[in-house]
DRENTINU-797079 format. One record per residue (C-alpha): x, y, z. Coordinates in steps of 0.2 Angstrom, whole numbers, plus 5000, padded with zeros to 4 digits. Layout:
# DRENTINU-797079
XYZ ...
This chain:
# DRENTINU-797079
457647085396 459547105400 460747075386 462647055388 464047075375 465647015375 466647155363 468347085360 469547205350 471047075343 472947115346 474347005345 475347135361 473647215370 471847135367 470447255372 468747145379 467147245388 465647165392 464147275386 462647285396 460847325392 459547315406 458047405410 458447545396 460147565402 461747535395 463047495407 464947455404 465247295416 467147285412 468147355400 469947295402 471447235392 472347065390 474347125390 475346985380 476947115383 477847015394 477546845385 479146825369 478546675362 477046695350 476546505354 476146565374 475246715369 473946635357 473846515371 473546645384 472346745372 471546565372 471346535391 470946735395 469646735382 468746565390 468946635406 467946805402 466746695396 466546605409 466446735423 465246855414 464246735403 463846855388 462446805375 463546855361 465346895356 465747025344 467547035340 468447185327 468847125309 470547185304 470347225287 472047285281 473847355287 475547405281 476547265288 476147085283 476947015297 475947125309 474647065300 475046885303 475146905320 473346995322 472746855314 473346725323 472846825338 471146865331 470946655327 471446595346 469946705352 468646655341 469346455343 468946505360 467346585357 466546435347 467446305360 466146395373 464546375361 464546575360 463746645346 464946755339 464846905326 466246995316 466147185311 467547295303 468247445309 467247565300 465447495302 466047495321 466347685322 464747695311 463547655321 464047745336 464547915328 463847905312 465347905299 466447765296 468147905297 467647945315 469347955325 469547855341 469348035353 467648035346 466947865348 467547865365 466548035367 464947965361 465247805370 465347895389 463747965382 462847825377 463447695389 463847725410 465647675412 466447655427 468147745424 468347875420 469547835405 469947675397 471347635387 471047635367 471247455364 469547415379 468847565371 468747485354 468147335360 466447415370 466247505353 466147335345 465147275359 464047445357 464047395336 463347225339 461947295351 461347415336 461347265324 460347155334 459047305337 459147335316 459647185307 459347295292 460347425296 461847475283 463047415295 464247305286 463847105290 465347005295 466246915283 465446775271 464746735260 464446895251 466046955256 467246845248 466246865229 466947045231 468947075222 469747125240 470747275235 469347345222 468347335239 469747435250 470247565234 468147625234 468247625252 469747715254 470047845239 470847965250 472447835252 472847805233 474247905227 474147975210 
């Protein structure tokens, strides 16, 4: 049976997308690419061009799912505005194309390809050119994260038990947000 996987990693500059693969026992990387918003000013054009591109991936590859990367915190709240607003344009689009859609966070996402939520990006895209054929030869970080979300949602499907992180709901939002990120991130409080 041949499984496709839109893997969509949210930026409000540079959106990674890959379309994930699995036929015959194989993993193969169809695309892995980026959305570039650099040359677009206003913020208005670029959540529509995230929008359009997003519908348009869609319709040319016709994944099963989409997985798209949960940004979970960041130093800047105006960055983090922006990645949201990015981050809502594609899944607007994503529902608008009846595509079921699954969120994971960053560290369930290097989890379940190298094993350890603190992987760094050199390593998952080590263990990705091992697990799954890709065309190039190198691919930029944001297209790499998103084929590692893409890759996160395959092992989820195969395990739905798995300690993967789920996406946000129901079970997420009972939990104090910042006593969540302090007990998962010990080594950044200062003392």
């Amino acid at each position: 049976m041949k499984t496709r996987i839109l893997g969509i990693d949210p930026g409000s500059r540079m959106t990674g997308f890959a379309v994930l693969e699995y036929h015959d026992r194989r993993f193969e990387a169809v695309c892995c690419d980026v959305i570039r918003l650099t040359g677009t000013e206003d913020a208005l054009d670029r959540l529509r061009t995230l929008y359009s591109e997003t519908s348009a991936l869609i319709t040319r590859y016709r994944p099963d799912s989409c997985a798209i990367e949960t940004p979970v915190y960041g130093k800047d709240p105006s960055a983090m505005l922006k990645l949201g607003r990015a981050q809502a344009a594609i899944i607007m689009s994503v529902l608008h194309n009846n595509l079921p859609l699954f969120e994971y966070y960053p560290k369930a996402v290097k989890k379940a390809i190298t094993g350890t939520g603190n992987a760094g990006k050199d390593q998952v895209a080590y263990m990705l050119h091992k697990l799954v054929y890709i065309p190039q030869s190198t691919l930029s970080d944001d297209a790499t994260d998103a084929l590692a979300v893409a890759w996160c949602h395959f092992q989820k499907l195969q395990d739905p038990a798995s300690d993967h992180p789920d996406p946000p709901g129901k079970k997420q939002r009972q939990q104090n947000s910042w006593s969540s990120f302090v007990a998962s991130n010990p080594e950044r409080i200062r003392k």
